[in-house]
N, CA, C and O atoms as CSV, one atom per row, in Angstrom:
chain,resi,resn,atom,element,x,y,z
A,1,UNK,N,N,87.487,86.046,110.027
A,1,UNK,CA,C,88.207,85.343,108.990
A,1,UNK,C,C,88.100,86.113,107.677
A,1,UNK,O,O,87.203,86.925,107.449
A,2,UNK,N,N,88.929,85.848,106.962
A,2,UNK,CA,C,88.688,86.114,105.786
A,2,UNK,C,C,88.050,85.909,104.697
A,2,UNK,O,O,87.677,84.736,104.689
A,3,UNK,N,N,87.601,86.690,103.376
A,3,UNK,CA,C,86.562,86.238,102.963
A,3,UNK,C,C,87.503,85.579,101.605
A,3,UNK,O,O,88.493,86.236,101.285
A,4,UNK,N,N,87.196,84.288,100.812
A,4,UNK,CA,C,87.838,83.993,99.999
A,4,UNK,C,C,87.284,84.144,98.512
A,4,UNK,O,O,86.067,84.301,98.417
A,5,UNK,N,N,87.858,84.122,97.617
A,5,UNK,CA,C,87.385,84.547,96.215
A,5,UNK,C,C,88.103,83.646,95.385
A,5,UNK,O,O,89.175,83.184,95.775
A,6,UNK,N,N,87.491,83.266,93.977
A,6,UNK,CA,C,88.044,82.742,92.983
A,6,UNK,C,C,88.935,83.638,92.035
A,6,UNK,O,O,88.496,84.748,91.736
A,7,UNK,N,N,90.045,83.266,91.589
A,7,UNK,CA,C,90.936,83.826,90.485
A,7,UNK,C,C,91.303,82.449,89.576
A,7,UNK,O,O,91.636,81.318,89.929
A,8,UNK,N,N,91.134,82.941,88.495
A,8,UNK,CA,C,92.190,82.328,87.355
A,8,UNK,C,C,93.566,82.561,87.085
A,8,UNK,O,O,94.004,83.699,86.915
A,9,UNK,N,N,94.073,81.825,87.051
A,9,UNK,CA,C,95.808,82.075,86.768
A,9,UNK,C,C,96.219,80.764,86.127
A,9,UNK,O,O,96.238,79.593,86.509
A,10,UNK,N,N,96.526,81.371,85.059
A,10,UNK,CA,C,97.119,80.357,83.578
A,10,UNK,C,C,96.106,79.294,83.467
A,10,UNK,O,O,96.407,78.136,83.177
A,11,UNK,N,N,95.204,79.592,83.639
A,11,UNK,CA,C,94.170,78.532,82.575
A,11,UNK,C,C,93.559,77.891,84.039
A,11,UNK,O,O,92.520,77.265,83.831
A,12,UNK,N,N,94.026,77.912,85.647
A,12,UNK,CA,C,94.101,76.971,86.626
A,12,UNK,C,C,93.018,78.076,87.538
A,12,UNK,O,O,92.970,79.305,87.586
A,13,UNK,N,N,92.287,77.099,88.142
A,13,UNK,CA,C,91.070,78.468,89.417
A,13,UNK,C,C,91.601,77.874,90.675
A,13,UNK,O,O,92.109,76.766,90.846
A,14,UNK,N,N,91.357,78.939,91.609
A,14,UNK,CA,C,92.164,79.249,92.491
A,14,UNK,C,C,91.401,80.200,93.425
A,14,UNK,O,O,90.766,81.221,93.160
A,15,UNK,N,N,91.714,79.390,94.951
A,15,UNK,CA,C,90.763,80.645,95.944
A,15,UNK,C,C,92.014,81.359,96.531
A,15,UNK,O,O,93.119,80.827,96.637
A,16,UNK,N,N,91.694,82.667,96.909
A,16,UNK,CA,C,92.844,83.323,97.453
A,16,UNK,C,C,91.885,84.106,98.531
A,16,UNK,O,O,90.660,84.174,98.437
A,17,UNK,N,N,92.734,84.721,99.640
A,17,UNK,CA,C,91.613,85.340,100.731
A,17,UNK,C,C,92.392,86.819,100.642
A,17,UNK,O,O,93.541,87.250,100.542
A,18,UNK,N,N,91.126,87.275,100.737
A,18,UNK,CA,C,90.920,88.524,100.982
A,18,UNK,C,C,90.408,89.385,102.221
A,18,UNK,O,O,89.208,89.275,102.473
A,19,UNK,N,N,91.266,90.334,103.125
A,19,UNK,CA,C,92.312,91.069,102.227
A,19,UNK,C,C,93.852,90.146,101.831
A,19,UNK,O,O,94.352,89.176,102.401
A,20,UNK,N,N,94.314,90.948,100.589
A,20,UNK,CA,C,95.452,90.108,101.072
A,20,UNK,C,C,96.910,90.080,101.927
A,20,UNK,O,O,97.555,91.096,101.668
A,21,UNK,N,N,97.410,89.428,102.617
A,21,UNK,CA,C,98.759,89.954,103.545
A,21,UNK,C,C,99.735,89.491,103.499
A,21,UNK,O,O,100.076,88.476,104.107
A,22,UNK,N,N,100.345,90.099,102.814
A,22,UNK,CA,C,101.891,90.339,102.496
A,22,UNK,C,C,102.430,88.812,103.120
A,22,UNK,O,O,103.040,87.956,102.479
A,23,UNK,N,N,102.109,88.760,104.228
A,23,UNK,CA,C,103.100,87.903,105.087
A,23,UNK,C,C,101.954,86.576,104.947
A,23,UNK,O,O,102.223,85.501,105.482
A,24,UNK,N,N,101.118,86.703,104.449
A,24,UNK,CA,C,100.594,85.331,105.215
A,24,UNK,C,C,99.685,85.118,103.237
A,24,UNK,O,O,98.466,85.141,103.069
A,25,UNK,N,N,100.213,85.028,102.657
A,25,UNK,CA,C,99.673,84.596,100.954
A,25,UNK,C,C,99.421,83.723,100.837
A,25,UNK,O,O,100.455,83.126,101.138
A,26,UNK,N,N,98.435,82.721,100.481
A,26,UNK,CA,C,98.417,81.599,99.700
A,26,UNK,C,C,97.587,81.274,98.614
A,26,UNK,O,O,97.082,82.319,98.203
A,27,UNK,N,N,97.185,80.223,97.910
A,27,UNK,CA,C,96.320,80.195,97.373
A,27,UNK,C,C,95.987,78.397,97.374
A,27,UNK,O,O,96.878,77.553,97.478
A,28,UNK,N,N,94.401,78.066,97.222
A,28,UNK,CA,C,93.895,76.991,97.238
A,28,UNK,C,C,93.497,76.679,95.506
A,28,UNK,O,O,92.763,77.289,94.729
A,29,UNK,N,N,94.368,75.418,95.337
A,29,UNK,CA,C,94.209,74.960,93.471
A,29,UNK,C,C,92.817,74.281,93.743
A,29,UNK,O,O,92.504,73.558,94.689
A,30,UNK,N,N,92.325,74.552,93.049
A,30,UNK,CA,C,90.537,74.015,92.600
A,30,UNK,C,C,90.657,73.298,91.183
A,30,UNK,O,O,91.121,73.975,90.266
A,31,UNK,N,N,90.277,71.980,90.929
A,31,UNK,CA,C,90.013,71.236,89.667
A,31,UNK,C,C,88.910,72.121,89.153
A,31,UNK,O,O,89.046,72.311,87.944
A,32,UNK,N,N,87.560,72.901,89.820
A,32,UNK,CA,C,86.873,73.595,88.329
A,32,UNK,C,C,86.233,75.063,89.824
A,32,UNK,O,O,86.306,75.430,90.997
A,33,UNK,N,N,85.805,75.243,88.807
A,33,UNK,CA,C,84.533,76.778,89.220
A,33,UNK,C,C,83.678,76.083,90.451
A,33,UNK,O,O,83.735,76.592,91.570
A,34,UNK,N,N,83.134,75.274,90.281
A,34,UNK,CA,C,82.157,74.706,90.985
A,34,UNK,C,C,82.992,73.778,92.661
A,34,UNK,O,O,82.603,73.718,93.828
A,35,UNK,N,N,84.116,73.262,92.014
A,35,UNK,CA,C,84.788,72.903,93.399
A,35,UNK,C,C,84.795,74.144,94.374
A,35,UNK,O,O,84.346,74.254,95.514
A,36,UNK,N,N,85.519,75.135,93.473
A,36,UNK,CA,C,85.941,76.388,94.312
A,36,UNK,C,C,84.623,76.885,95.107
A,36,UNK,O,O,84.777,76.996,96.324
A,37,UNK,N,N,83.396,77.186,94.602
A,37,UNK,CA,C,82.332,77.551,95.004
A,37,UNK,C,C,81.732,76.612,95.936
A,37,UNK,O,O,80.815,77.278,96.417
A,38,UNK,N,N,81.693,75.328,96.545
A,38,UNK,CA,C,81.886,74.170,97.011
A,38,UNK,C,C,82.619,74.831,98.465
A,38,UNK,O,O,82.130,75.363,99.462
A,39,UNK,N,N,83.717,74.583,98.143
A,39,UNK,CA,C,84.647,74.949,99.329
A,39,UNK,C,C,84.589,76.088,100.390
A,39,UNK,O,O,84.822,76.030,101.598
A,40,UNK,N,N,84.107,77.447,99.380
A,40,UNK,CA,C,83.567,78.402,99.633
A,40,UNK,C,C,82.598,78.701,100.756
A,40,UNK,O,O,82.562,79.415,101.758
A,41,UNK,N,N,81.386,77.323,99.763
A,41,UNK,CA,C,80.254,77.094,100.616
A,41,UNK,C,C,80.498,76.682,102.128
A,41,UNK,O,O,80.274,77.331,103.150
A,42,UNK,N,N,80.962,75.555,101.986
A,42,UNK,CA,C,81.854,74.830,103.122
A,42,UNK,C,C,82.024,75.630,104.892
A,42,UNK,O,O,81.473,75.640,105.993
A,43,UNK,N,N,83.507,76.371,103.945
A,43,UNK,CA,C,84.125,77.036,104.869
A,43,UNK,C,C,82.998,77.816,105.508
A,43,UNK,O,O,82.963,77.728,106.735
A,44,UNK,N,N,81.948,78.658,104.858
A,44,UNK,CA,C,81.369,79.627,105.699
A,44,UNK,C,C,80.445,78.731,106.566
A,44,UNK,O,O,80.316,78.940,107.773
A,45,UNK,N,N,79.847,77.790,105.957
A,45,UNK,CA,C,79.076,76.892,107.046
A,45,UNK,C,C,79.399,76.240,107.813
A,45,UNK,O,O,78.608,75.733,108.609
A,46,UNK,N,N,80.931,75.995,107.834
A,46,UNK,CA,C,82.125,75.308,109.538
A,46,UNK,C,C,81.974,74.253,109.162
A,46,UNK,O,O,82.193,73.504,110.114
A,47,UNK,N,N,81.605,73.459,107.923
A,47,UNK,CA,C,81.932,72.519,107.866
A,47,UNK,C,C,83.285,71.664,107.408
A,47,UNK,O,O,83.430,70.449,107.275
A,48,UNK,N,N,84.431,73.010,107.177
A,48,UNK,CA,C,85.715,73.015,106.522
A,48,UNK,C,C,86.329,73.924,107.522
A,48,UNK,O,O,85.610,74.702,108.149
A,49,UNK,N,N,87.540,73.878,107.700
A,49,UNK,CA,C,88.461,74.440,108.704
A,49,UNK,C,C,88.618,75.696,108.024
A,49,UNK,O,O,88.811,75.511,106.823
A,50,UNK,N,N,88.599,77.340,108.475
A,50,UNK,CA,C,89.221,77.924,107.145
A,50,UNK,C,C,90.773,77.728,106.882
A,50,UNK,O,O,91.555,77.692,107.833
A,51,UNK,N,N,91.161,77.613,105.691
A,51,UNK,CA,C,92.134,77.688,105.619
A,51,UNK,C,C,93.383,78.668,106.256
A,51,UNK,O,O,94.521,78.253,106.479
A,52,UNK,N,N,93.063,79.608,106.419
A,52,UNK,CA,C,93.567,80.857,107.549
A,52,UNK,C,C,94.005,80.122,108.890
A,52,UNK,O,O,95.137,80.313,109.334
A,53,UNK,N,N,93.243,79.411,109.434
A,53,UNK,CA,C,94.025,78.494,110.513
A,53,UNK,C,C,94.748,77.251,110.119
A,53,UNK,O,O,94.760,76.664,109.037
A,54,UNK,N,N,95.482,76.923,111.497
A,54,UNK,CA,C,95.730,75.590,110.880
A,54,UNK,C,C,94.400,74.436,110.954
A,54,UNK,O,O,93.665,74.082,111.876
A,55,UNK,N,N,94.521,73.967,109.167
A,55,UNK,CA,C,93.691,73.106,109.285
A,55,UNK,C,C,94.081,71.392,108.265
A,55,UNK,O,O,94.618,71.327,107.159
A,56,UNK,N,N,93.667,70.420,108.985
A,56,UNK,CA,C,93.908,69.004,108.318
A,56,UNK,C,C,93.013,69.046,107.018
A,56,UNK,O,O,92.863,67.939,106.501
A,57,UNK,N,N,92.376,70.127,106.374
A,57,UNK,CA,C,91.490,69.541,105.488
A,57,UNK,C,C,91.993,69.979,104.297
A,57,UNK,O,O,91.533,69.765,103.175
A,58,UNK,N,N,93.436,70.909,104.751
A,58,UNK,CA,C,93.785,71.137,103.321
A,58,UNK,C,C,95.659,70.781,103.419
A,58,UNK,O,O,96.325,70.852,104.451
A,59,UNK,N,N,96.056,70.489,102.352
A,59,UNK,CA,C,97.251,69.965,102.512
A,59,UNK,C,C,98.568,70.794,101.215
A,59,UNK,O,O,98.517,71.118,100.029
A,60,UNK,N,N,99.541,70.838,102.231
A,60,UNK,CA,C,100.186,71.848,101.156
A,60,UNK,C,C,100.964,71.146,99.445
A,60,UNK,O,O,101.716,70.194,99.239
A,61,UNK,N,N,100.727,71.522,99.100
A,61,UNK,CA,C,100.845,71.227,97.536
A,61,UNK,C,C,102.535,71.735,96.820
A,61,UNK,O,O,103.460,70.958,96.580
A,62,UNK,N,N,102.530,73.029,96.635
A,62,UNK,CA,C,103.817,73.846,95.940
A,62,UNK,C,C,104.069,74.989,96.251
A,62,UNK,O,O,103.208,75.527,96.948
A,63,UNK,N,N,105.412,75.896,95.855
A,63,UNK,CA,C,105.376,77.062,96.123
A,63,UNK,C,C,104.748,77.825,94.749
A,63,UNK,O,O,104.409,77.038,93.865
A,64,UNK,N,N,104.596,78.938,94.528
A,64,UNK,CA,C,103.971,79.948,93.360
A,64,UNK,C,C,105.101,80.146,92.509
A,64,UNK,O,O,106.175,79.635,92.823
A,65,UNK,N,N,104.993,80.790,91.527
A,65,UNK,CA,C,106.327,80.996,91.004
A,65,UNK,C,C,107.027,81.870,91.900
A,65,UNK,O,O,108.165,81.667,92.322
A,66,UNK,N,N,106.217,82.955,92.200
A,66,UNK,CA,C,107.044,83.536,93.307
A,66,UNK,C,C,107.782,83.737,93.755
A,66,UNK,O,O,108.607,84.650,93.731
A,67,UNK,N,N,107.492,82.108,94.765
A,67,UNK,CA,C,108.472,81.543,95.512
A,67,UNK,C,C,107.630,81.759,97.164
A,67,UNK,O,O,107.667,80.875,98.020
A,68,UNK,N,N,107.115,82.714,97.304
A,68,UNK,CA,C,106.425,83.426,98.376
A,68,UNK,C,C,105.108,82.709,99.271
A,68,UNK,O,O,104.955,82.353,100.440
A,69,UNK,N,N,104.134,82.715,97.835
A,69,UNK,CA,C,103.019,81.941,97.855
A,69,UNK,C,C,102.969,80.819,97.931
A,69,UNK,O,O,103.922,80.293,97.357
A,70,UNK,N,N,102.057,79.898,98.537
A,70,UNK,CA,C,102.324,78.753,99.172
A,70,UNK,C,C,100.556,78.304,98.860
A,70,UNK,O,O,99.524,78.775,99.338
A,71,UNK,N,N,100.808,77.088,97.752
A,71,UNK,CA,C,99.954,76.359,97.442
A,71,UNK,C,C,99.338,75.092,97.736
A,71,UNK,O,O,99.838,74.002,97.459
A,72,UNK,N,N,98.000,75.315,98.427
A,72,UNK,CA,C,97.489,74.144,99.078
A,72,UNK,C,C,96.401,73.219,98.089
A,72,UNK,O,O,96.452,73.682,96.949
A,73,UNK,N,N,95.355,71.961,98.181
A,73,UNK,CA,C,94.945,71.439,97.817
A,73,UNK,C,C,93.942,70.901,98.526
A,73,UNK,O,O,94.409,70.158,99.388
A,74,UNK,N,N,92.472,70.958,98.551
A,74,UNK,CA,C,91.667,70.507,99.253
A,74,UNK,C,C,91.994,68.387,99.602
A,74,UNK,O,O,92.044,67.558,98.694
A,75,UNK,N,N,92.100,68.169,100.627
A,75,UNK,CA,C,92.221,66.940,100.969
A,75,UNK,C,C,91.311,66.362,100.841
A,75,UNK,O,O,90.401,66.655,101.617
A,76,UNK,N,N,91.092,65.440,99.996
A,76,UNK,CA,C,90.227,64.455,99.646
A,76,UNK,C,C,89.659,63.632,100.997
A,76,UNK,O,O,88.863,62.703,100.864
């Protein structure tokens, strides 16, 4: 799987996986630093689906400006 990382973009944090592929982009919106690092945690311990598969724990949200990128939201 891939390994995921935090980015900022316009004021908003955001996990994106790395490497990244052209064909398969997305990014996960995080309310702060600490969610993202949270999720992070998560995923590597299997207690979260990674997002890379299909998974129910995250739900799709918007496209990017893009248009390309495809924005999900951790499911409550």
């Amino acid at each position: 799987m891939r390994e995921l990382r935090i980015t900022k973009i316009e004021n908003r944090i955001y996990l994106f996986p790395v490497p990244v592929m052209k064909d398969r982009k997305y990014l996960i919106f995080c309310s702060s630093t600490e969610e993202a690092e949270r999720i992070i945690d998560e995923v590597r311990l299997n207690k979260v689906t990674h997002p890379d598969l299909i998974s129910e724990d995250f739900i799709f949200l918007t496209l990017h400006t893009d248009k390309q990128t495809k924005i999900f939201v951790r499911k409550s």
